[in-house]
C-alpha positions as CSV (number, residue, x, y, z in Angstrom):
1,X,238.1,-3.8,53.4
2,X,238.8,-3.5,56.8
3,X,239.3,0.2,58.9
4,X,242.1,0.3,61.0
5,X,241.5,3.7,61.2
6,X,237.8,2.9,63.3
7,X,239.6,-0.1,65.1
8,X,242.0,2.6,66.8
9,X,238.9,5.1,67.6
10,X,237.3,2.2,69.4
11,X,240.2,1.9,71.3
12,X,241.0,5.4,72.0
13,X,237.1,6.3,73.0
14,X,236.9,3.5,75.4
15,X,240.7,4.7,76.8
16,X,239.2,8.0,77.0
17,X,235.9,6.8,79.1
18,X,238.8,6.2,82.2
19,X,239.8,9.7,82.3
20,X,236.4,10.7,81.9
21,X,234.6,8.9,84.9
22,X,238.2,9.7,87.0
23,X,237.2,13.4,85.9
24,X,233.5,12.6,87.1
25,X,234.6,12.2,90.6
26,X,236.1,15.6,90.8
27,X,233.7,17.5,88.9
28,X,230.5,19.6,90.2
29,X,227.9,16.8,88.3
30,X,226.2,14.0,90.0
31,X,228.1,11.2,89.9
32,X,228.4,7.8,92.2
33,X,230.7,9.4,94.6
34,X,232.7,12.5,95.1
35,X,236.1,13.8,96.2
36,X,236.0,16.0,99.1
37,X,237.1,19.2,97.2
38,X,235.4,19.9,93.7
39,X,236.7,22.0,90.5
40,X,234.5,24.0,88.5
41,X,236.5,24.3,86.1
42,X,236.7,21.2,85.2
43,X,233.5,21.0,83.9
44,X,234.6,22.8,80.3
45,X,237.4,20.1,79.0
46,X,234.3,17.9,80.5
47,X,231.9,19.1,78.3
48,X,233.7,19.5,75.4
49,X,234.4,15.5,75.9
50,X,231.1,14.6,76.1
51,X,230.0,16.7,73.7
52,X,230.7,13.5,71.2
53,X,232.3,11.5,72.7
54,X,229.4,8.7,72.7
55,X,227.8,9.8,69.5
56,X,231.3,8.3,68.0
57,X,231.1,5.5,69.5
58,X,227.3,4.5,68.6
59,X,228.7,5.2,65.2
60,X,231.5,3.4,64.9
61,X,229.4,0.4,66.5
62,X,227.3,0.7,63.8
63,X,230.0,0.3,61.5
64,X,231.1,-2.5,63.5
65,X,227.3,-4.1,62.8
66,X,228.0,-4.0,58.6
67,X,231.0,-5.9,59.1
68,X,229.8,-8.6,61.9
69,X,226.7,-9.2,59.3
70,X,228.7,-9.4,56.3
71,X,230.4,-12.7,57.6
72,X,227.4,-14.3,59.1
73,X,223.6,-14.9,58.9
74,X,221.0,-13.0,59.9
75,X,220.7,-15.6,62.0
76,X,224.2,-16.2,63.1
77,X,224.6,-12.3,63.8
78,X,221.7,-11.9,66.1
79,X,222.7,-15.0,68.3
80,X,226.7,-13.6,68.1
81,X,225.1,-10.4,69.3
82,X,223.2,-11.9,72.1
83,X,225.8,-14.1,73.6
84,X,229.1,-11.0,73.3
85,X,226.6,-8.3,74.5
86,X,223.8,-10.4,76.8
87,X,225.7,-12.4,78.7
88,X,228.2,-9.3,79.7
89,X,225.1,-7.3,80.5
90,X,223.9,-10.0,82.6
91,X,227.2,-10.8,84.7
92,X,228.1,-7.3,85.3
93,X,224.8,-6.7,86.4
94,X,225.3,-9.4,89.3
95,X,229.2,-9.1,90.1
96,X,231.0,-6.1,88.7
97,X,228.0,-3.3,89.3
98,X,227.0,-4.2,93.2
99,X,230.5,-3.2,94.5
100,X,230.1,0.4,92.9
101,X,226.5,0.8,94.5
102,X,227.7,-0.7,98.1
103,X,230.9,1.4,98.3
104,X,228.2,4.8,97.1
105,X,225.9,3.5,99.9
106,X,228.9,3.3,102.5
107,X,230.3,6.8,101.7
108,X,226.6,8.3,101.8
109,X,226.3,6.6,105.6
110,X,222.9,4.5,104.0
111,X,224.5,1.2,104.6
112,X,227.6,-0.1,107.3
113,X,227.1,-3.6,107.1
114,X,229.7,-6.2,104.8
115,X,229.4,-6.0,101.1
116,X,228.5,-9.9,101.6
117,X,225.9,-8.7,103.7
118,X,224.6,-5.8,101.3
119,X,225.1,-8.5,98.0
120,X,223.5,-10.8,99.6
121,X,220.4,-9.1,101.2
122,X,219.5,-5.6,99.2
123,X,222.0,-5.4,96.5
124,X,219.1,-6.1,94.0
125,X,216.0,-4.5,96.2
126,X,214.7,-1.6,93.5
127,X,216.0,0.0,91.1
128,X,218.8,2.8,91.5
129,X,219.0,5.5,92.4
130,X,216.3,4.8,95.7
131,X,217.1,1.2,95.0
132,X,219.9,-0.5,94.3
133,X,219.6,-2.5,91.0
134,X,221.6,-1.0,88.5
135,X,223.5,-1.4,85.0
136,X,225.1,2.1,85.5
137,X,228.1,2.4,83.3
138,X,227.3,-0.9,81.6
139,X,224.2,0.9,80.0
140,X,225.9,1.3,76.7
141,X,225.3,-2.3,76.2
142,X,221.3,-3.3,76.2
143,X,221.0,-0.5,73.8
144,X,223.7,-1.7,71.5
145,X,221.7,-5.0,71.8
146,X,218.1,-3.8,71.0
147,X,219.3,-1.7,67.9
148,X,221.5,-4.6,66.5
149,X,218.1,-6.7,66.8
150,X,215.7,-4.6,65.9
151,X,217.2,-2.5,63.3
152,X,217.9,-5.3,61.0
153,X,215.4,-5.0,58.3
154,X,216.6,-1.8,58.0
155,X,220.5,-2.9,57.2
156,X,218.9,-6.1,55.2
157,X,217.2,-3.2,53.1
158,X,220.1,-1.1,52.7
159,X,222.7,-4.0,51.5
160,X,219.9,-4.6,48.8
161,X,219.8,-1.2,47.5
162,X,223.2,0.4,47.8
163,X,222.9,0.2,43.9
164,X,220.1,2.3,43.9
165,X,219.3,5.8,42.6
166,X,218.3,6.7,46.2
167,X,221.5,5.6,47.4
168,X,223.8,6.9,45.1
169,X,222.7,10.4,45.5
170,X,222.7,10.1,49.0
171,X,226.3,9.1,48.8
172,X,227.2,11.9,46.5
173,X,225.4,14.8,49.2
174,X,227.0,13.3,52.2
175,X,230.7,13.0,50.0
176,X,230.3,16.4,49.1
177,X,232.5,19.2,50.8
178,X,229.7,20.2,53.6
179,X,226.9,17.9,52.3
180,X,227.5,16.0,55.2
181,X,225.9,18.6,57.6
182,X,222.2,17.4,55.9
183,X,222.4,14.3,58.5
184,X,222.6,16.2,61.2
185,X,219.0,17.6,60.8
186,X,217.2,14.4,62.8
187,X,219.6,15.8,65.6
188,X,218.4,19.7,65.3
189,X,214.7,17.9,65.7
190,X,215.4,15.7,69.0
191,X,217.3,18.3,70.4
192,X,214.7,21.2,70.4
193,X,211.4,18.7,70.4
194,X,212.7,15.8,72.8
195,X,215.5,16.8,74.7
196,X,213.7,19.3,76.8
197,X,211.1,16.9,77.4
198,X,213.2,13.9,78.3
199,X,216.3,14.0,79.7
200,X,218.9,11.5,80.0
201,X,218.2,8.8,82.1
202,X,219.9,5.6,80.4
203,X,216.7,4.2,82.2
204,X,215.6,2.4,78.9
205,X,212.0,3.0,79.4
206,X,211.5,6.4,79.3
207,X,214.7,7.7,77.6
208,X,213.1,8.7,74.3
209,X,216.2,11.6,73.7
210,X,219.2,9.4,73.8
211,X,217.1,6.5,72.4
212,X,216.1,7.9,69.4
213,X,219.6,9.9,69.0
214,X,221.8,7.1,69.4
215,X,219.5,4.7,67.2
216,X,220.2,7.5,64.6
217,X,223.9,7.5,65.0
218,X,223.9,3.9,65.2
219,X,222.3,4.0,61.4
220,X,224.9,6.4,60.3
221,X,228.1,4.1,60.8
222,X,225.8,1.5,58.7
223,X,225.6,3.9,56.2
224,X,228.9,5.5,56.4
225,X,230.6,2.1,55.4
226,X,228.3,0.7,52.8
227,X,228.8,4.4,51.1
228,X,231.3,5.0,48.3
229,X,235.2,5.5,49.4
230,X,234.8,8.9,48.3
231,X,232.6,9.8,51.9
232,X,236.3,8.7,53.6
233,X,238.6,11.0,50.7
234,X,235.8,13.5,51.7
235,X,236.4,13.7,55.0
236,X,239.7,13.4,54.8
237,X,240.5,16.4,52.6
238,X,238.0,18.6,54.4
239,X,239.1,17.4,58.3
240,X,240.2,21.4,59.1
241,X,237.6,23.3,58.0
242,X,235.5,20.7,60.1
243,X,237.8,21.1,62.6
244,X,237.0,25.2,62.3
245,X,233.7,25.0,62.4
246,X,233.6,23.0,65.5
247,X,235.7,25.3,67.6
248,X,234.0,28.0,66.4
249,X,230.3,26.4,67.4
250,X,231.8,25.0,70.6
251,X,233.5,28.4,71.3
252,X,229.7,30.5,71.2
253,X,228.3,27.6,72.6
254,X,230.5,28.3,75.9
255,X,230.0,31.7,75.7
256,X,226.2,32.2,75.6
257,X,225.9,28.8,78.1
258,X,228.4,30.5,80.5
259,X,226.9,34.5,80.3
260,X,225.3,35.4,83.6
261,X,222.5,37.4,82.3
262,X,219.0,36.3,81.1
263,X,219.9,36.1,77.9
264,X,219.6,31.9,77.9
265,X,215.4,32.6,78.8
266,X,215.3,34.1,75.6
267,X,213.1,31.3,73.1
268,X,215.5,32.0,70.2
269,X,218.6,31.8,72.0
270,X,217.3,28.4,73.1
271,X,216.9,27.7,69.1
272,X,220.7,28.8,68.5
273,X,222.0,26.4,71.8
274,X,220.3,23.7,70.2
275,X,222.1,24.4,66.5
276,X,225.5,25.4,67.9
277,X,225.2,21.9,70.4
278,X,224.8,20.2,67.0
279,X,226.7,21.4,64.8
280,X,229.3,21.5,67.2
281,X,229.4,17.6,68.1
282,X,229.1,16.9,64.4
283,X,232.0,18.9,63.1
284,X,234.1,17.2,65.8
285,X,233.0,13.7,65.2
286,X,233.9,14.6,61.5
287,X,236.9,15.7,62.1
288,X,238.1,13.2,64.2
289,X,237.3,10.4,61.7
290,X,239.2,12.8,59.1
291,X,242.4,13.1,61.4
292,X,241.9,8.8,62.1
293,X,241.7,8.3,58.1
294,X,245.3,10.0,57.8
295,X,247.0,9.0,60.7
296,X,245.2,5.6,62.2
297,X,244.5,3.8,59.2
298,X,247.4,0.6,59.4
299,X,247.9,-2.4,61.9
300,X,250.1,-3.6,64.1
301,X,250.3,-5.5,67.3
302,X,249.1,-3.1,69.8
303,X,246.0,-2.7,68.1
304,X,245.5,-6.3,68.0
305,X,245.8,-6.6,71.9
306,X,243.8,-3.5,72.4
307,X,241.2,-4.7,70.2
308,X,240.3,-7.6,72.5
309,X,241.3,-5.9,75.6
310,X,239.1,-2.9,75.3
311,X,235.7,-4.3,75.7
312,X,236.9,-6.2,79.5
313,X,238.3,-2.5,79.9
314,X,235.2,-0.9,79.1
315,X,233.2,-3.8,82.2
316,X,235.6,-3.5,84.3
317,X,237.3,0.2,84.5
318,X,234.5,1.7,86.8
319,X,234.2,-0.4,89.6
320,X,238.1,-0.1,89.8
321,X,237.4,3.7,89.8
322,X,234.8,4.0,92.2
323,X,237.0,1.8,94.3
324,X,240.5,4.0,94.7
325,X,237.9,7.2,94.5
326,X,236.2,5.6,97.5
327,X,239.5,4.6,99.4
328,X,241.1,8.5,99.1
329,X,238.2,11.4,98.3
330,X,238.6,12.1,102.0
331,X,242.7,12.8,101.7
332,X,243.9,16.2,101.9
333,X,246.0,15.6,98.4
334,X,246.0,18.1,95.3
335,X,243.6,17.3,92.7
336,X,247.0,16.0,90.0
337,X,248.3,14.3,93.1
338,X,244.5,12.1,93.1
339,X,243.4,12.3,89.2
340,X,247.3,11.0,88.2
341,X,246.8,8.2,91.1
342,X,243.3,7.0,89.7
343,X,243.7,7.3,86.3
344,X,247.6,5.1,86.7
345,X,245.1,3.2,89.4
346,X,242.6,2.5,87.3
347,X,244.2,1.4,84.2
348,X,246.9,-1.2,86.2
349,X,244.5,-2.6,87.8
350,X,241.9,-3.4,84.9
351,X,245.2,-4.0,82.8
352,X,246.0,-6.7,85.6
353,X,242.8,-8.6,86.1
354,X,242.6,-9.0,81.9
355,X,245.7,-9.9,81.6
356,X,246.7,-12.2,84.1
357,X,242.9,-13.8,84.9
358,X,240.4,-13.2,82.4
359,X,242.0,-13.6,79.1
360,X,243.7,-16.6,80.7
361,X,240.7,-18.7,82.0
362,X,238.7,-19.5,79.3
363,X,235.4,-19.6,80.9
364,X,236.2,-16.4,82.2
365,X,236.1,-15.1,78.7
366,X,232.4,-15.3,77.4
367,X,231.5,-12.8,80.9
368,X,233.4,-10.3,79.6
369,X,233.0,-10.8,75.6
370,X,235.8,-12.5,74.4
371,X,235.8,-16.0,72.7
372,X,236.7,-19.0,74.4
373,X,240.1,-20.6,73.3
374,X,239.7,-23.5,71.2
375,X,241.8,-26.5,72.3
């Protein structure tokens, strides 16, 4: 039976990713360019955000992958995964990813010249950041497209056994009031062991963290809709005290992050970060699919639209970004005066070119994942 409920989180993660990267160019973090006044304070709405905001949405792509495979092939899935995340990857790659690099390059004073002249002469001479090569935002997708690949054995074995002993008792733990906190254990062990070790790069080689914490999550929507309905009742009855425990866990998770003594060089505090980080994205993640279960769960028209639009959003949304960020971060403006102006920028312009050119010219579509019109 088909989630309406996840159809609207896709939809409303990938909506929030515009005021996050807008938020990006005002915040103290390294990011592909800057305004020319920064807010500190930014950085705690920020945080929270990010928190889990892309664990979601490797889990509700995963949930995505048991319904794409249970109307095709094996083979039919991989080659409908290949051409709707591949050929994207590819195209952005070579069109909608240069501009972002050449207007950085300008800003930084590393390159003057025409972006004809930096496209067609260094915009693919190493790799960023001391080259210029890049996938930057569209990262998300090779590793959406080596997990669907290589992961499915693992879904093949789980559709064979969701009768088993094994399987039932898992679904009975994770349906259970707080059995659901067991999963979050693989995260307690990458966050203390790898994390440290390997930070996030979305570098694909050497990104072993986000790599084996995303695969995880990835796994997890899998699981979460071949389980029993009672997982869903589950985490809709028990949303709020979810919803507790992740604003208390975030809320002593700011407080010993923020204090100003030495108390963070402390080996067990670094122990305690790691659980409160944890706990703290899964409670909200839980919640969230809790509050979508009640609220979010029915069609309509918009979602329809947004359901196609989203993933064109998703390509095209931070080139548009880095574009009005690049024309005013030198303006003497107030920061709602340029965040209002980029985000309004941002989404009418992306709205624009999807609606008017590239849901509208069929080959168009394939770049940007949607299917061609059939005439």
């Amino acid at each position: 039976m088909r989630r309406y409920d996840i159809d609207w989180l896709r939809v409303i993660v990938f909506l929030l990713l515009i005021f996050y990267h807008v938020a990006m160019f005002f915040v103290p973090w390294e990011w592909h360019i800057k305004n020319n006044t920064l807010y500190d304070n930014l950085k705690f709405p920020m945080i929270f955000v990010s928190q889990w905001r892309l664990s979601i949405l490797f889990i509700i792509s995963g949930i995505g992958t048991a319904y794409a495979m249970s109307k095709r092939s094996t083979v039919q899935f991989a080659g409908e995964r290949l051409k709707k995340l591949l050929i994207p990857l590819i195209f952005g790659i070579l069109f909608i990813v240069p501009p972002q690099v050449y207007l950085e390059r300008v800003a930084c004073g590393d390159f003057t010249g025409s972006y004809i002249d930096f496209w067609s002469n260094i915009a693919f001479k190493g790799i960023y950041p001391t080259g210029n090569l890049s996938w930057h935002h569209l990262w998300f997708l090779p590793y959406l497209l080596f997990y669907s690949l290589v992961l499915i054995p693992i879904f093949i074995l789980i559709k064979k056994n969701l009768q088993s002993k094994t399987f039932r008792t898992f679904n009975e733990i994770i349906s259970s009031t707080y059995g659901v906190y067991w999963l979050i254990i693989p995260f307690i062990i990458y966050e203390t062991f790898l994390k440290p070790y390997f930070p996030s790069t979305h570098d694909f080689i050497d990104d072993w963290y986000n790599m084996a914490k995303y695969s995880t999550l990835f796994i997890y929507g899998f699981l979460f809709i071949m389980a029993d309905n009672t997982l869903w009742l589950s985490l809709l009855k028990n949303r709020l005290k979810h919803l507790l425990v992740g604003v208390v866990t975030f809320g002593a998770l700011i407080l010993i992050t923020s204090h100003n003594t030495q108390i963070k060089e402390y080996e067990a505090i670094k122990y305690v970060i790691s659980m409160l980080r944890v706990i703290s994205m899964w409670s909200w993640i839980m919640f969230i699919f809790g509050f979508a279960t009640k609220y979010l769960n029915r069609p309509g028209k918009t979602l329809k639209y947004a359901t196609e639009a989203v993933y064109p959003f998703y390509i095209l949304h931070q080139t548009v970004t880095v574009f009005l960020g690049f024309l005013i971060m030198n303006k003497q403006w107030s920061f709602l005066n340029k965040f209002f102006l980029m985000v309004v920028g941002t989404f009418g312009i992306t709205w624009l070119l999807y609606e008017y050119i590239l849901r509208r010219i069929n080959f168009l579509r394939p770049l940007f994942g949607l299917k061609q019109i059939s005439k």
